[in-house]
N, C-alpha and C positions, 0 to 999 in steps of 0.2 A: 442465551446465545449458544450456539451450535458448536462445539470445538470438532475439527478437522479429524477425519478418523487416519489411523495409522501410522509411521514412522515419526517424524519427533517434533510433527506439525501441532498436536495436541497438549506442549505444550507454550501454549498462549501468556504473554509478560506484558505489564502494563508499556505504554509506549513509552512513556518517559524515562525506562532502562533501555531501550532502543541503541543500539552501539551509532553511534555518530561519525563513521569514519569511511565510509564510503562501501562497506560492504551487505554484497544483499542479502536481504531479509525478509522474508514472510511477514505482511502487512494484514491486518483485518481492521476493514475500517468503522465506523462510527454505524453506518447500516449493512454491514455484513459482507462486505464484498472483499473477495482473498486477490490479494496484488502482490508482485515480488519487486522488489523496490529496495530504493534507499537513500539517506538522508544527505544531498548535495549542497555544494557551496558555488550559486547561481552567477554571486559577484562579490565583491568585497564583504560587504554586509547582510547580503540574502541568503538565507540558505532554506531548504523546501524538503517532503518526498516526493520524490521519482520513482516512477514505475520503469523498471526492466523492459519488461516488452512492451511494445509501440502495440496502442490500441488495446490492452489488459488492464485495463483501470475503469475507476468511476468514470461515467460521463462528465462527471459535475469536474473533473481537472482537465485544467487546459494543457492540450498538447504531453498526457502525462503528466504533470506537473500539480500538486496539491499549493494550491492557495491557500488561503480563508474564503476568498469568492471568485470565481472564475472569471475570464473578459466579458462575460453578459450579468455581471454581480450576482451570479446565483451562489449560494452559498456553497463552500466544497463539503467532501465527505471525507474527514482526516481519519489516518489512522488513529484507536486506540490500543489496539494489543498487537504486537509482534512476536511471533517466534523464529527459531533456525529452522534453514529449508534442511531439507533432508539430504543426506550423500550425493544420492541418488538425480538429483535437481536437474529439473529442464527447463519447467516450466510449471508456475502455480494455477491454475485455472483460476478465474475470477466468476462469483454466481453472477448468471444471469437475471436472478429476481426481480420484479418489477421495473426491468431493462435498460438497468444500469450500467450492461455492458455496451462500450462504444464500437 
């Protein structure tokens, strides 16, 4: 896996130290795709990641929104590593690879 070059994107933490409190964070999902996101509380008992920017995520989540499988059951593409966005932060690009971008 490819670690992000430059400011303090490269350094990558398994997801499960992920801060859970509503602030964003640099995502790298399961197939490679960089999302700026964070972990919301949907409804009383659901809680998900979210992508920041509308349209900068996996295809495979609905409406932004990481499942386990989307509304057509296709399986999602969860995050596994997160790091802090940088000062600087506007906006993470997400790879286009194999056109996973929506």
């Amino acid at each position: 896996m490819e670690e992000a070059k430059g400011s303090r994107m490269n350094a990558w933490k398994p997801i499960v130290t992920a801060p859970k409190n509503g602030r964003h964070i640099a995502l790298l999902t399961k197939y490679g795709i960089r999302v700026v996101g964070f972990w919301d509380n949907i409804d009383d008992d659901t809680y998900c990641w979210v992508a920041t920017v509308d349209g900068e995520h996996p295809k495979c989540w609905t409406d932004g929104v990481c499942w386990a499988s989307n509304e057509d059951d296709v399986p999602s593409d969860p995050p596994v590593l997160w790091a802090e966005l940088p000062a600087s932060h506007s906006s993470v690009s997400t790879s286009t690879e194999s056109g996973n971008k929506s």
